[in-house]
C-alpha positions, 0 to 999 in steps of 0.5 A, a space after each residue: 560296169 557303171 559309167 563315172 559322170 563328170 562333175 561340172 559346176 555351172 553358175 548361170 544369171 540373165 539380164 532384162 533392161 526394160 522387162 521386156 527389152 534387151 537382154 543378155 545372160 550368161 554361163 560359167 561352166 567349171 571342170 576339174 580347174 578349167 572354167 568357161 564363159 559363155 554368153 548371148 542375148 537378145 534385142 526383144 526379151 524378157 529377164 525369166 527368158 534370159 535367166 532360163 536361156 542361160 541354162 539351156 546354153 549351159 546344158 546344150 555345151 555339154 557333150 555327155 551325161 554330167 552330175 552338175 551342180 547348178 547355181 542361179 539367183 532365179 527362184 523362177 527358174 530353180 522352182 520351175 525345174 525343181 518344183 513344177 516341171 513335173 506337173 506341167 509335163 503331166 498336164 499337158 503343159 498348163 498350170 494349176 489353174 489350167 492356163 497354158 504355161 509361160 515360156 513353154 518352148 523354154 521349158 520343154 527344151 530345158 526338161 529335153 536337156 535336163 534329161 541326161 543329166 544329175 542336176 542338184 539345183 542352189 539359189 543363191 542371192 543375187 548382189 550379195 557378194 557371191 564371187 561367180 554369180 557376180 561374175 555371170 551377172 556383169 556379163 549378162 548386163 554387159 550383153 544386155 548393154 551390147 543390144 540397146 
């Protein structure tokens, strides 16, 4: 008997005044007509660690297996996930170029939480009008603002 998974839509932004500075991001998880909003930040960050924490929260709020469809303005995060993930994990965690990769702690949790889970991956433009990315992106700033 095969387990049906849940399908969630999440819609994840960071924000970084200063890069590095004070930062925020946000989550907006939707299941069947429900939505909710998470969010956080920190004092001393930087915008990829932002972005990246915005789908971490996401992920580590679901409670079982999930087909996602996840949606980010952040090439560094989708081509990290989607891209490189795999090349990073078979080298021991470094780059092409042999050097240690950025964010390691980020990535090795987000590939932990990645796990379970179906993701199919969308880039969509920031500021152009994208009603739930809009949406994640003013809360990002606002708990950015928050932390100045």
């Amino acid at each position: 008997m095969s387990q049906i998974n849940k399908q969630i839509t999440i819609h994840t932004d960071g924000s970084c005044l200063g890069n590095p500075g004070p930062g925020g991001w946000a989550a907006l998880l939707q299941f069947n007509g429900h939505e909710k909003l998470i969010t956080g930040g920190d004092t001393d960050t930087t915008n990829n660690r932002m972005e990246m924490m915005a789908v971490i929260k996401a992920l580590e709020s679901l409670r079982q297996p999930c087909d996602i469809e996840l949606y980010t303005d952040s090439k560094y995060v989708m081509d990290g996930a989607t891209r490189w993930l795999k090349g990073w994990r078979a080298n021991g965690w470094r780059t092409s170029q042999k050097k240690p990769v950025k964010n390691i702690e980020l990535w090795q949790q987000l590939d932990k939480l990645s796990e379970p889970h179906n993701i199919d991956w969308h880039w969509v433009k920031a500021h152009a009008g994208h009603e739930h990315n809009e949406r994640v992106d003013e809360a990002a700033r606002q708990q950015a603002e928050q932390r100045l």
